[in-house]
N, C-alpha and C positions, 0 to 999 in steps of 0.2 A: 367143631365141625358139625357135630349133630345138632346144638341150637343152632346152627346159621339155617340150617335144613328144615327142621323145624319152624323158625320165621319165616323161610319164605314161602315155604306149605299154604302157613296162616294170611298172609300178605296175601297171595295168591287167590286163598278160598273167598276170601273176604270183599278181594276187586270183581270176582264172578258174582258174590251174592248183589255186590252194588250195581251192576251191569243189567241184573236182572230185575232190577227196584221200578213197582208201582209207579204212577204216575198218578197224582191226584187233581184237583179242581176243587177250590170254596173261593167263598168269596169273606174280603176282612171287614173289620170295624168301620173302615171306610167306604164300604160300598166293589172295593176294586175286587175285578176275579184275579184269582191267583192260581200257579201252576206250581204244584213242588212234589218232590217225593216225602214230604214227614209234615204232615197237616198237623196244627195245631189239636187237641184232641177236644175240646170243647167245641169245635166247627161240625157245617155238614158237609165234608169233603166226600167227594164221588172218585171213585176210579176212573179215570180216561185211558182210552184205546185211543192209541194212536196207529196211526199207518206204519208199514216198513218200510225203513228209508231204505233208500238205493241211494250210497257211497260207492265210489268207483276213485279209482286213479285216473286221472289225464289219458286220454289216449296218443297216441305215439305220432307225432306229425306226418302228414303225409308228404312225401316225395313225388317231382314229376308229374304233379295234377295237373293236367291244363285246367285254367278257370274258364266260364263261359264267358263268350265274345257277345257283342248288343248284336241283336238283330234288328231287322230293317221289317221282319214279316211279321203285323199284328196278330195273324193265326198265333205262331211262334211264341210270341211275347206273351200271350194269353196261357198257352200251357207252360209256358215258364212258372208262371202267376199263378198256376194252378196251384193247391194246398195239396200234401199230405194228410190222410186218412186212412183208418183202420190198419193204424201200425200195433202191432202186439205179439206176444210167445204163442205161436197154435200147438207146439210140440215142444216138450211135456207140456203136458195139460197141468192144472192147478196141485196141488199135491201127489200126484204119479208117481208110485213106485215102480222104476225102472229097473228088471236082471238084467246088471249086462256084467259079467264075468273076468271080461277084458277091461271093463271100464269108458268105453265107447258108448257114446248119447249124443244123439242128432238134435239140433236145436233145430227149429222153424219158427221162421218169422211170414207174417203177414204184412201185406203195402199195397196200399191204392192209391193213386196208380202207380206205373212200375215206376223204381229209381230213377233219376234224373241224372245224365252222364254229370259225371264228377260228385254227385253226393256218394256217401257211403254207410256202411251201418257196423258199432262198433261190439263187439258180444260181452258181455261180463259175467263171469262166474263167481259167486261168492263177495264180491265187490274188485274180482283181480277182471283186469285185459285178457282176453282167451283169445278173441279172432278178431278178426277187422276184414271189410270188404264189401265188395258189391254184390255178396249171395244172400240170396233168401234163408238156407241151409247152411247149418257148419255143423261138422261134425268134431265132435272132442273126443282126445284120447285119454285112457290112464284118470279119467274124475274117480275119488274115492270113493267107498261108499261111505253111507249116510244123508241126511240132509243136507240140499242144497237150494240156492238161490241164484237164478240167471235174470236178467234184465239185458235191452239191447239199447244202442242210443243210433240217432239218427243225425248225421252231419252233413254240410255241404261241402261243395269243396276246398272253403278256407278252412274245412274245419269247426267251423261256428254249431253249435246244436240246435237241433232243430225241431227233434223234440225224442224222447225218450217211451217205452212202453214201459208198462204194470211188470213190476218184479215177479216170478212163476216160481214158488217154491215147488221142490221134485225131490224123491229118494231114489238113489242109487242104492242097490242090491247087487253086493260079489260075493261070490263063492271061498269062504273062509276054510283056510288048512288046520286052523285051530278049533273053531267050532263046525265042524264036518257038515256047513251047509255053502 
């Protein structure tokens, strides 16, 4: 029992340290660039920064959407045709550490222009489904503390995406019974 315990400690510590591995860049013998995490050591391999990905789950189909009907008014059809701009997290701001005790943090999104009946906007915490809807605001209950990451995605009414914002990393700060803050 105590080896099995013990391996899977090690197993464990070991998928963390790989999780967290460098990213490097040379180029080989051949000319070609290459991307790995254990560069040959005789190369001039660079570290790369990569962006944070935003992974999410599927969002949950929606029910009872009417789709839009064609219209017959060029005005109409022109703002249909309109684009989508300055979608993004305005609240929390980019690193923000937020006290909230209860665990209650209001997300805010930005959109220009306003939503288009039947699109919606889907909220992700951490890469999970939190809210879905046609608010600008949602407010969540019970997030832990520590670091966290929210991104929002924008879809229409089939569902299709439309386009997604910049992931906003945020700290939550609660009030701990163990360490009297």
């Amino acid at each position: 029992m105590r080896f099995g315990l013990l391996f899977l400690v090690l197993v464990l510590g070991f998928s963390v340290l790989s999780a967290n591995a460098e990213i490097y860049r040379w180029v080989d013998a051949s000319g070609n660039t290459v991307y790995g995490d254990n560069p040959p050591k005789q190369s001039a391999a660079k570290p790369v920064n990569l962006p944070l990905l935003t992974v999410a789950d599927s969002p949950a189909p929606r029910q009872n959407t009417p789709t839009s009907t064609p219209t017959t008014n060029p005005k109409a059809a022109d703002a249909d045709a309109e684009t989508y701009s300055d979608f993004k997290i305005t609240a929390p701001t980019a690193d923000e550490t937020i006290r909230a005790n209860e665990g209650n943090v209001t997300i805010t999104v930005s959109l220009k222009p306003q939503l288009k009946p039947g699109d919606g906007i889907t909220l992700y915490l951490d890469a999970k489904q939190v809210a879905a809807g046609s608010s600008l605001s949602f407010a969540l209950t019970e997030v832990e503390r520590g670091e966290h990451s929210v991104f929002a995605v924008l879809s229409d009414a089939s569902g299709n995406i439309i386009q997604n914002t910049e992931p906003v990393k945020f700290n939550v700060l609660r009030y701990s019974a163990l360490q009297g803050q």
